[in-house]
N, C-alpha and C positions, 0 to 999 in steps of 0.2 A: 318531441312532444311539446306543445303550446302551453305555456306558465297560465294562459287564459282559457277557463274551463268551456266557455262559450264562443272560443272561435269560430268552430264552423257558424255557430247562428250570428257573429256578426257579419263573415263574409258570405251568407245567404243572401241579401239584398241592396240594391246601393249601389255607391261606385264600389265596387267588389277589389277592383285595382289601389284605390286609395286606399280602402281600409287597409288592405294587407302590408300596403307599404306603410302605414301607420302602427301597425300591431307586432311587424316586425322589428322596428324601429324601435318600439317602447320596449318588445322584450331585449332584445339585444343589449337596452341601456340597463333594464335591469338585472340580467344574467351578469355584467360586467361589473356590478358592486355587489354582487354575492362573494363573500369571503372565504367560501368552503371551496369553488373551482380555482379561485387567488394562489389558498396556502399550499392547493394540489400542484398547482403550477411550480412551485416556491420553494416547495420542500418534495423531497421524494428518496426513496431508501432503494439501491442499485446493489446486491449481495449483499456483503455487509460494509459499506458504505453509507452516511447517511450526509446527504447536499443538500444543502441550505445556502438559498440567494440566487437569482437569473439576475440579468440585465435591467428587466421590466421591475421585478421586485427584490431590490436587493437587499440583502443582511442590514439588520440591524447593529446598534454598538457589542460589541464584545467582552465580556469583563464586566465584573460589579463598578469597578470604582471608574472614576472620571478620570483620564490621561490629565496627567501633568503638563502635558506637551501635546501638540498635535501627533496624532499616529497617522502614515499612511492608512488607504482606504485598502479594506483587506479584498483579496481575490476574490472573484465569485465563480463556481458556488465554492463556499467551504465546505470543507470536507474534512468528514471526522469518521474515524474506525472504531466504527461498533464495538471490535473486542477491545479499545483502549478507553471506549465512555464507562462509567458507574452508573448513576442510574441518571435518568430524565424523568423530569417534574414540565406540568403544565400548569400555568395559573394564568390567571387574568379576570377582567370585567367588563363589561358591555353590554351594547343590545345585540351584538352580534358573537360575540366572545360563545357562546354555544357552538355556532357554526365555523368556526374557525377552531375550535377544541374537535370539534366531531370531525373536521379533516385530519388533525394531529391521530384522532386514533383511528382512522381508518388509514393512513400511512405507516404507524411505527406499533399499532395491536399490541401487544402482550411488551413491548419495549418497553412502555411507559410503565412507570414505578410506580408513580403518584399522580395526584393534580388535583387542584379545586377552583371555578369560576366562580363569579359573582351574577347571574342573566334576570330581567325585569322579571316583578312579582306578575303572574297572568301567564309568563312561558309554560308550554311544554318539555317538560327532564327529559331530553332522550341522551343523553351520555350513556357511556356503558359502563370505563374504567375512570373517567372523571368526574369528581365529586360536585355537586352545584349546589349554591346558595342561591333561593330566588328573592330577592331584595327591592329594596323599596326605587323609583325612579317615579318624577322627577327630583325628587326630594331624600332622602337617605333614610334609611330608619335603623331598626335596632338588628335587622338581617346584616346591613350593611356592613355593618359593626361587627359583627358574628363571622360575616363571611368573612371580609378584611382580614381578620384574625387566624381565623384557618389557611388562610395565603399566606399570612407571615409565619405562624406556625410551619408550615411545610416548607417553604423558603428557607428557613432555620435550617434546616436538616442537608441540606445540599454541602458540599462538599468538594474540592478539588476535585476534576474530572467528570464532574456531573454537569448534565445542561438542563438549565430551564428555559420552557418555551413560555413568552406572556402572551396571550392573548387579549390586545386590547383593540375598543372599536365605543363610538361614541355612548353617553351613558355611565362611563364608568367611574365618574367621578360622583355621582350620588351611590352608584351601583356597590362599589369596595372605597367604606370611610371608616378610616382609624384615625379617631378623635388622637394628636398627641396629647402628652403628658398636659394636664393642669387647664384643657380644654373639655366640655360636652357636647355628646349630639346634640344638642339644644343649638349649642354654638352653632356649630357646624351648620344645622337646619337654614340658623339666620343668616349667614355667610351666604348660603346656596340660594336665601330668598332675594338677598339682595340683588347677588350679583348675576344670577340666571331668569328668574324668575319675575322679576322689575325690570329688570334693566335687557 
């Protein structure tokens, strides 16, 4: 099925050849920065196995804290046993962090414990098991704020043997803002007018 609701009436008339090698062209490039067929790729649950990392897209760092030393790069995919994980959390923010959540729960359904994203004020909620804050972009607001908090909030809770998945994708830097200590959104706003926004 064509991403373009008016296919057939563009290739109605014209050079009918060009267009389609033009329409297929642009879909192709857009189907290929869709994040939801990415994380399907990426991630995938085989019994109760759950694999994380291909070639194409491989794992992320592993571990909260930063290695003291280089680590080798770990196999791919990793592979972790369902009966040995606790629970899995989703979080993240973006303009795409939706769609890359919505593949998480259409892979691991009723797996997921928890989750909450940050996605632009104007989205459509379609999460089922993942909580969303819709937040302010290009700029941060008091969502922001809100939501940020309920990431770190649930982040808290995790636990040795538990995995969090982040879903991040551009946006997310106005999207999930926690002002630290002895700063304001105010701050923050002018920081973001600065250095995004001017410059």
């Amino acid at each position: 099925m064509s991403i373009f609701r008016n296919r057939d009436e563009i290739l109605s008339h014209g050079n009918v050849d060009g267009r389609r090698t033009v329409l297929d062209i642009l879909e192709t490039g857009i189907e290929a920065g869709d994040p939801y067929p990415n994380v399907r790729k990426a991630i995938w649950v085989e019994g109760n196995k759950l694999y994380v990392g291909t070639d194409e897209f491989p794992p992320g760092p592993v571990g909260s804290v930063p290695p003291t030393r280089p680590r080798p790069a770990p196999s791919i995919p990793l592979v972790f046993d369902l009966d040995q994980v606790g629970n899995i959390y989703v979080t993240g923010g973006g303009k795409a962090a939706q769609r890359e959540a919505k593949a998480l729960e259409d892979i691991l359904g009723d797996r997921i414990t928890a989750g909450h994203v940050c996605a632009k004020k104007g989205d459509s909620v379609y999460l089922e098991r993942i909580g969303v804050t819709l937040a302010g972009h290009p700029e941060p607001d008091e969502e922001s704020v809100s939501g940020a908090q309920k990431i770190v909030d649930l982040m808290h809770t995790a636990r040795k043997g538990d995995i969090i998945f982040e879903c991040e994708s551009g946006g997310g830097t106005a999207l999930i803002t926690l002002p630290a200590p002895g700063l304001t959104l105010a701050d923050i706003r002018e920081v973001n007018r600065v250095l995004y926004l001017e410059h």
